[in-house]
N, C-alpha and C positions, 0 to 999 in steps of 0.2 A: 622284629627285635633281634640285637643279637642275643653272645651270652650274657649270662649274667653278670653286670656290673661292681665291684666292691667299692664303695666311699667310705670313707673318713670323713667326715666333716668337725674342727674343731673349731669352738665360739659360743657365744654368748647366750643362755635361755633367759627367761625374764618370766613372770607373768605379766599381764596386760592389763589395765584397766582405761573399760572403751567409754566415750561419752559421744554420743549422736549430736551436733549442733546445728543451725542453717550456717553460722559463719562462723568465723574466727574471731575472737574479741581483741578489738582495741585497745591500747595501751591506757589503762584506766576505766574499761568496760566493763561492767558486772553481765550475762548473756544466760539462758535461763537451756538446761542441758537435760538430757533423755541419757540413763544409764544402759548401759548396754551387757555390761557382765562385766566377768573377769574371763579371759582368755589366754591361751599358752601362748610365748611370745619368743623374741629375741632372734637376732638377724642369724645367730648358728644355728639354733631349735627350728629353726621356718626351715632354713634349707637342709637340714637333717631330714625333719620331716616329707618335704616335697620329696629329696631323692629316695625316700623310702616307700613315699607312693606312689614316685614314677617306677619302680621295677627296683632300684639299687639294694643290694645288699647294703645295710647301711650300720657303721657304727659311729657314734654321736660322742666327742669331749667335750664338756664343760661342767662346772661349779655352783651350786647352789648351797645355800643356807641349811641353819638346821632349823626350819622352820615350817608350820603349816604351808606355806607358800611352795616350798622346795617336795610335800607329802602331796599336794596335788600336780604336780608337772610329771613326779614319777607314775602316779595312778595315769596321765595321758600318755605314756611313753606304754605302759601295758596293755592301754586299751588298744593302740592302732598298733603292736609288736613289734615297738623299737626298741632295740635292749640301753638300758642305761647303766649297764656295765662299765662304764668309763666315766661313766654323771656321780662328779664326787661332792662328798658332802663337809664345806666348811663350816662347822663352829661359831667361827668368832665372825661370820661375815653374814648380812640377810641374804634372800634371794635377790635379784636382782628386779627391779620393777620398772613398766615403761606406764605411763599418761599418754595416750592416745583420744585425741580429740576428731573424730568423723564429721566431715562437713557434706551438707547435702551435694551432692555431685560427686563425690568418690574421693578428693580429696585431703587428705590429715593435717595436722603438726603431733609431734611427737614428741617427747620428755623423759627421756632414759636416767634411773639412778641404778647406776651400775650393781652396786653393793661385789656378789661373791664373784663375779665374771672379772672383778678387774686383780684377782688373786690365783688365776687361774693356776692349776698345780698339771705339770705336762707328764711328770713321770712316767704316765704310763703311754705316755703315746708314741714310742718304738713299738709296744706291745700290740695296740692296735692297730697301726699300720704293715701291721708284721704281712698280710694280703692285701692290703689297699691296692686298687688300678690308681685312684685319685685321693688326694686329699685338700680339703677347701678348705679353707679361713677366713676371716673377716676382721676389721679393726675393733671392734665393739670389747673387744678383750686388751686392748691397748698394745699397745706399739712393740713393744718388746716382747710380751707373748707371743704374738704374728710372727714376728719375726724371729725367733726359736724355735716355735710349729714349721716355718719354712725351711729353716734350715737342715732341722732333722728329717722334712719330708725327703727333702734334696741328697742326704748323704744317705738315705736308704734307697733314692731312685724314684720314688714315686714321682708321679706327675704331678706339678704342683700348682692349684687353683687360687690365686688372691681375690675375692671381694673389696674393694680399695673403700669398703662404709664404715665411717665416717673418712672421708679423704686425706686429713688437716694433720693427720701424723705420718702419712705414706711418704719416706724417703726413698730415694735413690738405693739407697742398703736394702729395703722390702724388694723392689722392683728386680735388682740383682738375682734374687732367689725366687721369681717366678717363669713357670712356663708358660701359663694364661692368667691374665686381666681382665675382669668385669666390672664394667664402671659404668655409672647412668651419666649424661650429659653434664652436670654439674661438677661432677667428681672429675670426669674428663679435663675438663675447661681447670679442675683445682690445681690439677699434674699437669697443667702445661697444654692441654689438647692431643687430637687423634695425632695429629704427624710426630710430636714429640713423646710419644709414650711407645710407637712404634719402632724407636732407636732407642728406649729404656733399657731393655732387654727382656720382657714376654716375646714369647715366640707368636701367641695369638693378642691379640687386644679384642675385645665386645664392648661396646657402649651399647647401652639401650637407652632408648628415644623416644620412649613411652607412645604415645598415640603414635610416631610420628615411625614405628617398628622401629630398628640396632642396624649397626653398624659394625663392621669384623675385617679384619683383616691378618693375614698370618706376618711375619715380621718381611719378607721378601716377597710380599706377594698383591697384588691389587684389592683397594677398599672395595667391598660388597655390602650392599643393602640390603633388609629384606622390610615386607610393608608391617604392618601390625593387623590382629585378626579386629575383626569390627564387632568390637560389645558396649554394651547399655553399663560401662562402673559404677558399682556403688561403694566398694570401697577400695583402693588401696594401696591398703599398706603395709600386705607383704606379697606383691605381683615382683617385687625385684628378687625376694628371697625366691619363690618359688620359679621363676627362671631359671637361677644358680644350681639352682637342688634338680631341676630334671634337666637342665645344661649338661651337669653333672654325671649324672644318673645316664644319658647317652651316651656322652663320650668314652664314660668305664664301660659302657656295654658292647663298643667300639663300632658305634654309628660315626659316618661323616660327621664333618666340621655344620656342614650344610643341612642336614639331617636335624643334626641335634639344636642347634640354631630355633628352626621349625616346632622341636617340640618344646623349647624353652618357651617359645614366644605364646604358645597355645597355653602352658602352665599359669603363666604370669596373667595371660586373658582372662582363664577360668579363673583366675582365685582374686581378680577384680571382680567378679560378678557376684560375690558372697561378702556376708560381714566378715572380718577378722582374719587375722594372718596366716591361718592353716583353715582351710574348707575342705569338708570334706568331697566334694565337687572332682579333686584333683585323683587323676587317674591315670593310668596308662591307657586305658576305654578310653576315657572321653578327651583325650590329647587326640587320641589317634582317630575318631567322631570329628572333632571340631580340624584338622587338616583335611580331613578326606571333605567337610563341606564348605570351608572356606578355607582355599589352599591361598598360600603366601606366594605375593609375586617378590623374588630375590633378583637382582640384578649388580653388575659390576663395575664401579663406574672408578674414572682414573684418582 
């Protein structure tokens, strides 16, 4: 490893509420469902978390409710020692909650009601990227949040990470103010595809390609692949966040492009292998276990 890394990650926490099903219901299906808990959630919270237990020094922005909801997400940030010093607490807003439905095979759909994420208050984030190596974002906080966290990352220098999830707001104006993109196949294909998002302006692009391992390429430089590690999924649905978060978590610790590629992919593996979007599974140990015994074959193709 190298040094220590510092992220910033600012976005969205949620709680979770998971139901186990065999399928997805039909339009007019009643389907009979296995509860599964309530779990900590949200596309910022997953990837705060991951880089927190890949190694990153990590500080975490976002907004919850003044609610029972918002007094257990803080009791989880104490328990694994990520400060929620920058986790503010709105009022007039609930927490933010997602509907997660698990289908046998690893699979989800998901049902986000935003509530205090789409109010997000940035003030203080000069403060906390005041040592940031990186700062990551995601759209889950709406458009114009993203897009004011980028900007200010930019005019302090930091290097700046976009998650482009949910896709359907990412303009031209986002893309301006990033130096890397992470986008799964879908999200790609929303922006236009690989070849057009590499003259956007990120300097790097990642698509990931779930079973099928990601796709990178630097802005001047040849697309590379690498394979995906081979697991038994059971669930998920947060193997894209925790990518991000120990993506993340590498590059501020100033591993290769290629390096950190490797230990993303290993993150995103383990935390399909577990229910729920933060497992405890996920490790700097067992990242670095699971490449030493199933190493990724990367290759560069035109």
């Amino acid at each position: 490893m190298g040094a220590l890394g510092k992220v910033c990650v600012v976005g969205s926490i949620n709680l979770d509420l998971m139901v186990q099903v065999d399928h997805a219901p039909a339009p007019g299906e009643t389907i009979m469902g296995q509860m599964l808990g309530k779990m900590p959630g949200g596309k910022g919270f997953n990837q705060a978390v991951a880089a927190h237990r890949c190694g990153a020094s990590t500080q975490f922005v976002g907004q919850v409710g003044a609610d029972s909801d918002a007094q257990h997400l803080r009791k989880v940030c104490a328990q694994i020692g990520l400060s929620d010093r920058y986790l503010r607490t709105n009022p007039k807003a609930p927490t933010g909650t997602a509907y997660i439905s698990c289908q046998t095979g690893g699979e989800n759909s998901i049902i986000v009601v935003p509530g205090a994420n789409e109010q997000l208050d940035l003030t203080q984030l000069p403060h906390a990227l005041s040592d940031a190596d990186l700062m990551m974002v995601q759209m889950e906080i709406g458009p114009q949040a993203a897009k004011t966290a980028m900007a200010i990352s930019q005019h302090l220098g930091v290097l700046t990470l976009l998650n482009a999830a949910p896709s359907r707001d990412v303009g031209s104006e986002h893309l301006a103010l990033v130096d890397i993109l992470v986008v799964n196949e879908t999200e790609a294909e929303d922006l236009g595809g690989f070849d057009a998002l590499r003259q956007a302006g990120p300097s790097l692009i990642v698509v990931t390609l779930g079973a099928n391992g990601v796709m990178w390429a630097e802005h001047d430089g040849p697309a590379q692949t690498a394979s995906a590690f081979p697991i038994n999924a059971v669930d998920t649905t947060g193997s894209g966040d925790a990518f991000c978060g120990a993506f993340a978590s590498a590059l501020a610790s100033g591993h290769s492009i290629e390096d950190a590629i490797g230990h993303a992919s290993a993150a995103g593996a383990l935390t399909a292998t577990a229910m729920g979007a933060q497992t405890d599974n996920l490790s700097s140990e067992n990242i670095q276990a699971m490449i030493s015994n199933s190493p990724q074959t990367q290759q560069v193709i035109l």
